[in-house]
VMD Tcl script that draws the C-alpha trace (Angstrom):
set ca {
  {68.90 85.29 83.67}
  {71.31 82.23 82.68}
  {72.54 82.28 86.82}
  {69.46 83.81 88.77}
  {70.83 82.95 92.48}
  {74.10 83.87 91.71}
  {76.13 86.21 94.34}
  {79.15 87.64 94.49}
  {81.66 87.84 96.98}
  {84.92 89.72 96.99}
  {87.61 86.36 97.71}
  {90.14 89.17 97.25}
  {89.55 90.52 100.38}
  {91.80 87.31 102.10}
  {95.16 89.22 100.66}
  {94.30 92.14 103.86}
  {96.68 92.24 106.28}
  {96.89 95.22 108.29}
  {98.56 93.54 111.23}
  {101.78 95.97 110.03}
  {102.74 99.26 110.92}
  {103.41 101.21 107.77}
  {106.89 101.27 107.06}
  {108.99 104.65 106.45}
  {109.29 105.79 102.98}
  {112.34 105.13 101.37}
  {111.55 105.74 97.60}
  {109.46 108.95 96.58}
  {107.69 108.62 93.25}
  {105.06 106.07 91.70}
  {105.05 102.19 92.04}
  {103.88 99.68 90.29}
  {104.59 95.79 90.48}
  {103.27 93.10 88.55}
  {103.18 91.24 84.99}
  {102.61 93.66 81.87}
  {98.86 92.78 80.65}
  {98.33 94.01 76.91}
  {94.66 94.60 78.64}
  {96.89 97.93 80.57}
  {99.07 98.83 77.86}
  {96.43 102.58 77.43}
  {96.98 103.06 81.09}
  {100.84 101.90 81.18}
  {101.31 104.40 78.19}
  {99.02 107.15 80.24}
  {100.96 106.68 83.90}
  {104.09 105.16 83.73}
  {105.30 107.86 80.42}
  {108.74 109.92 81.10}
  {107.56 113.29 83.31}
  {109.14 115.59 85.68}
  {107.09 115.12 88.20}
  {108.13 111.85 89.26}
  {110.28 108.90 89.64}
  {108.70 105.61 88.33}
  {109.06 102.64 89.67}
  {108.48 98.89 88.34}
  {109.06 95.19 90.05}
  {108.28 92.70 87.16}
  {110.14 89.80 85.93}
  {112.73 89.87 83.65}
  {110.52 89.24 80.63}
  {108.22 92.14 80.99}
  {111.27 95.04 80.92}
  {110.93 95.43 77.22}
  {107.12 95.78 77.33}
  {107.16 98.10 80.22}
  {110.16 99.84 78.65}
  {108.65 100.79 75.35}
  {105.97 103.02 77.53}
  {109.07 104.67 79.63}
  {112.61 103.84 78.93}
  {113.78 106.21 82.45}
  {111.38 103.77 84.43}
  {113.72 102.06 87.14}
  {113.07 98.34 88.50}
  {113.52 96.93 91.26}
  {113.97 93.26 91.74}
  {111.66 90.44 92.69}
  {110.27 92.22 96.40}
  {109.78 89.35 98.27}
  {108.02 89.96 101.36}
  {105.32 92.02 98.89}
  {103.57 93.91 101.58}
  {106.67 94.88 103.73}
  {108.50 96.30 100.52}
  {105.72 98.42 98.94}
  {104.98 99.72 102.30}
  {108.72 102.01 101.52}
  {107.17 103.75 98.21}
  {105.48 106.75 98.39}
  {102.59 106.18 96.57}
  {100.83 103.78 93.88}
  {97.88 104.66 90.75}
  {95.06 101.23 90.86}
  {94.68 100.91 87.45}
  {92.24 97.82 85.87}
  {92.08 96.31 82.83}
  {90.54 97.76 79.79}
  {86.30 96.31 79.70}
  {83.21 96.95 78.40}
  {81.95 99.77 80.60}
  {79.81 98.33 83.18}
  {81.71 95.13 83.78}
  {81.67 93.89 87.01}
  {84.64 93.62 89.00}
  {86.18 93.39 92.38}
  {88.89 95.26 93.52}
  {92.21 93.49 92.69}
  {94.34 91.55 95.06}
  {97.00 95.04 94.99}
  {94.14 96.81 96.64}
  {94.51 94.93 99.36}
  {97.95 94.47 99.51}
  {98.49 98.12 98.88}
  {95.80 98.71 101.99}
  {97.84 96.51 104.02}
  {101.17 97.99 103.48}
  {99.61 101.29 104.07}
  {101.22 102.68 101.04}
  {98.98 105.55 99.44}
  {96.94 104.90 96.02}
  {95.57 107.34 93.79}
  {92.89 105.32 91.82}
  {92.37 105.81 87.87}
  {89.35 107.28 87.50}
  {87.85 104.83 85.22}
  {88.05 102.39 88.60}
  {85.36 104.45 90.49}
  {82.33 102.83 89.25}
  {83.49 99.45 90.70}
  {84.73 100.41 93.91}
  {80.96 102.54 93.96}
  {79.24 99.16 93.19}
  {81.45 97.82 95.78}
  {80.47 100.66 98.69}
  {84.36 101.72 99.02}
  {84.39 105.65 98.18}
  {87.49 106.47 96.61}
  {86.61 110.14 95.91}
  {89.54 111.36 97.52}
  {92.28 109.77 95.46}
  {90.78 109.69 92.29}
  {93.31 110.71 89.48}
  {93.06 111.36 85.71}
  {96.97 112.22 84.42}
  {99.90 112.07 86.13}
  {99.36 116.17 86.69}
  {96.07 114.98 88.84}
  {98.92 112.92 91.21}
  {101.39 115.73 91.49}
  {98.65 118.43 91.97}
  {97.30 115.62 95.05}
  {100.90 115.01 96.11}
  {100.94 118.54 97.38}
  {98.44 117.09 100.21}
  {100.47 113.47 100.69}
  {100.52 113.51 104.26}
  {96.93 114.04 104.75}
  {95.90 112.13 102.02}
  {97.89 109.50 103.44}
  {96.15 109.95 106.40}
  {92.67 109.98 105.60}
  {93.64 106.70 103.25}
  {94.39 104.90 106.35}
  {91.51 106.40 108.89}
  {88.59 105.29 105.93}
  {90.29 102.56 103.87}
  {92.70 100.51 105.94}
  {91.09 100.77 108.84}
  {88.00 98.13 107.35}
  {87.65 95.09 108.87}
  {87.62 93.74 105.29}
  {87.62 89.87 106.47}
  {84.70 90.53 108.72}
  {83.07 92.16 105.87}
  {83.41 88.69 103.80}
  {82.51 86.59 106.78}
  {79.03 88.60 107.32}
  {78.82 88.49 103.18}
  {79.57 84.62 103.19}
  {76.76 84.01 106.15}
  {74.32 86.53 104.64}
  {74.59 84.13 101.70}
  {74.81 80.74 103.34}
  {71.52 81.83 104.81}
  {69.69 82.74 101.54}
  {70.68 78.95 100.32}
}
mol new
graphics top color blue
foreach p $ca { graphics top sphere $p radius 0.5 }
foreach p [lrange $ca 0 end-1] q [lrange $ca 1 end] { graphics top cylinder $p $q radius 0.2 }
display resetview
């Protein structure tokens, strides 16, 4: 091995911040916020396509509209949302999509996780996603979607799935979790 005492720890897990209530939801439908990555475009095209199911919702900057657009030309966007966690925390729910890797890649879960966690907004998760969060001893079982029929089949149990979201997931003490993680480590050195 080219790195054989090399360890991994999840830095991501400094964007949780459950110190807020979750706010009332004010838009019902799908959100997504952030830049359009090429690396997404399969799962853009997959999620974010016209339905009846849902509204879809996108906060990027002005130069990703086409992009996100050419997937969904109904798709409405909101503008820059500031305080992140406080305004994501009024959308009814989220899909955690990653980019497209070599199976068996490695990853933790994105800063959005988190954010998402802390806003106490409810995430369906791609099913692709599950072998990371596995490797990463968060069971996402629960929320895990395959089409945008999956999500509106689920949505039929929001309030509980909601629920349950916040009693397993956002109830971690994910910063604990990297302090022990960053001593277990420390130790080993």
């Amino acid at each position: 091995t080219l790195f054989p005492n090399y360890h991994t720890l999840d830095w991501n897990k400094l964007t949780y911040h459950p110190h807020q209530k979750p706010k009332a939801m004010k838009y019902p439908g799908l959100m997504y916020y952030g830049a359009y990555r090429e690396q997404r475009a399969r799962l853009f095209q997959h999620y974010l396509k016209p339905n009846d199911l849902f509204d879809i919702y996108v906060s990027t900057s002005s130069r990703n509209i086409s992009a996100f657009k050419s997937h969904n030309p109904e798709i409405k966007f909101m503008k820059n949302m500031g305080n992140l966690v406080g305004t994501i925390g009024q959308f009814q729910f989220t899909v955690y999509i990653h980019d497209d890797m070599p199976t068996g890649t490695a990853v933790t879960p994105a800063n959005r996780f988190y954010e998402c966690l802390s806003a106490g907004v409810l995430m369906f998760f791609d099913h692709e996603t599950k072998p990371s969060f596995d490797r990463m001893g968060i069971d996402i079982s629960p929320w895990i979607v395959a089409s945008q029929e999956d999500i509106a089949e689920k949505m039929l149990n929001y309030k509980q799935l909601r629920q349950l979201q916040n009693d397993k997931l956002r109830n971690r003490n994910y910063l604990k979790e990297l302090e022990k993680e960053f001593a277990d480590i420390y130790k080993k050195l």
